[in-house]
C-alpha angles and dihedrals in degrees: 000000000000121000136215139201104216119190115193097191113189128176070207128061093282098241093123092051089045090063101042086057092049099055088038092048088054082075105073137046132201094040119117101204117211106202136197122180117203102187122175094037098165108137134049097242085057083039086057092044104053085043100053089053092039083053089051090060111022127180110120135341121215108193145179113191115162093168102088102206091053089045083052088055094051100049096044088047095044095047093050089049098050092242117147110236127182121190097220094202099038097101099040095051095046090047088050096046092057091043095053092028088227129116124250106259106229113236136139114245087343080151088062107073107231087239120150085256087062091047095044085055088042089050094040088050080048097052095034092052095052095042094055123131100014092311118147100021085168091063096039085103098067089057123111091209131022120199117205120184146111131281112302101016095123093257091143105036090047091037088049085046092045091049087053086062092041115270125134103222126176112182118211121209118229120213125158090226109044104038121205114270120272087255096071094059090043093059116127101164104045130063111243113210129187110212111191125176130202105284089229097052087039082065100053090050092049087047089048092046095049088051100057085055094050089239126141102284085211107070123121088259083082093024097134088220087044091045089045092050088045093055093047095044084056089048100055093044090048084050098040086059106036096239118167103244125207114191114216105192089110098016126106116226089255092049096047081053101045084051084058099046087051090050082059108052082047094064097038090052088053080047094051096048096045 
C-alpha cells in the first residue's frame, strides 16, 4: 500500500478543502492518506512555520489562499523547496470569472456565511490549536471533547478535524512515566475519549515518523515490549476511569471523528433524558 502526506493548507478554516480532498481521494485504492490540516494561514511567519514541517514530511499540498501576497509566497516557497502545491479553486473560479465576466472578490472563507455557527468553529480550531499535546490543563474544562492516548494515535489531526466542525477539543499525551495531570481525572464538562491502535501497526507509524526526521529508527519508543507496557498503561487508565474508548488501527481520521460525535450525541441524549 503506498502512502501520502497530504497537506490541505486554508487562510479559512479548511472545511472546503476538506471536502475536495475527500471526493478526489474516492478515486484511488490502495493509498493510506496522512493528513494535516493547517487551517488560518494569514501571515508569512505562520506561512514559514507550516512550510518548514510540510517540508519535514512531504508528499501534496491542497491550498486556498485568497490573499495574493501570501499565495505569492506559497508558490515561490514551494517551488524553492521542490513540494508539490495545488491551488483547489483555481480552475472553477477562473472558469466562472470569464463566464460572468467579473473578477473573484478576495476574501478569506466568504463561502462560508459569518453566522454564529462560523465563529463558534473559528473559536473551537482556536481553542483546539492552543490546547494541543497536553497544553492548558487549567482550561481543559471548558473543552467539548478530550483525547487521551499515547504517542502516534491521531489525537491532533482528528481533534483539529473535530474543532472544524465545532468541537472544542483539547488531546492529552499518555506516557508511564510521566502520568496526566490531576486535572484530567477531575473533568465533569468534556468527554473524555481513549484512542488505542494495534501495537504492531503503532510501530510502523513511530518508525516511519523517526525516519522522516532522519532519527535512529531502534529506540524504545518502537521497542515491541515498550510499546506493549505503554498500551496497557493507557488501558488501564481508559478502564479505571471509565472512559469510552475508540481503536484507530483501521479507522480513517473522519471515521475515528464521526465515532466521537456519535459518542457524543449519545451522552447528551442520557443528559436530556435525566
Amino acid at each position: 500500500m503506498s502512502q501520502l502526506h497530504l497537506h490541505l493548507l486554508s487562510d479559512s478554516t479548511g472545511e472546503t478543502l476538506e471536502v475536495i480532498a475527500n471526493a478526489c481521494l474516492a478515486q484511488f485504492e490502495g493509498v493510506e492518506v496522512l493528513r494535516h490540516l493547517w487551517p488560518m494561514v494569514r501571515s508569512e511567519g505562520h506561512l514559514d512555520r507550516v512550510l518548514d514541517d510540510i517540508e519535514r514530511r512531504p508528499g501534496l499540498v491542497l491550498y486556498t489562499l485568497v490573499n495574493s501576497r501570501i499565495r505569492r509566497e506559497l508558490e515561490q516557497k514551494t517551488r524553492r523547496r521542490g513540494i508539490h502545491a495545488v491551488s483547489a479553486l483555481d480552475p472553477v473560479t477562473h472558469a466562472l470569472s470569464a463566464v460572468l465576466g467579473q473578477e473573484a472578490v478576495g476574501r478569506p472563507g466568504r463561502q462560508h456565511a459569518l453566522d454564529a455557527a462560523y465563529f463558534a468553529r473559528v473559536d473551537a480550531i482556536h481553542f483546539t490549536i492552543a490546547h494541543d499535546d497536553g497544553v492548558g490543563s487549567d482550561n481543559w474544562e471548558e473543552a467539548d471533547i478530550v483525547l487521551a492516548g499515547v504517542s502516534r494515535t491521531s489525537k491532533t489531526p482528528t481533534a483539529i478535524y473535530l474543532a472544524n466542525r465545532g468541537f472544542k477539543v483539547a488531546n492529552v499525551p499518555l506516557v508511564p512515566e510521566a502520568p496526566p495531570p490531576p486535572a484530567l481525572f477531575a473533568l465533569k464538562h468534556p468527554l473524555v475519549v481513549g484512542l488505542t491502535t494495534n501495537p504492531e501497526r503503532l510501530i510502523q507509524i513511530r518508525r516511519n515518523r523517526l525516519l522522516s526526521l532522519n532519527q535512529a529508527p531502534e529506540t524504545d519508543y518502537v521497542d515491541r515490549e515498550a510499546v506493549d507496557a505503554e498500551l496497557a498503561f493507557a488501558r488501564r487508565l481508559f478502564a479505571d476511569n471509565g472512559w469510552p474508548v475508540i481503536d484507530v488501527t483501521r479507522r480513517s481520521i473522519e471515521e475515528t471523528a464521526l465515532g466521537i460525535v456519535k459518542l457524543c450525541n449519545e451522552r447528551y441524549d442520557r443528559e436530556a433524558k435525566g
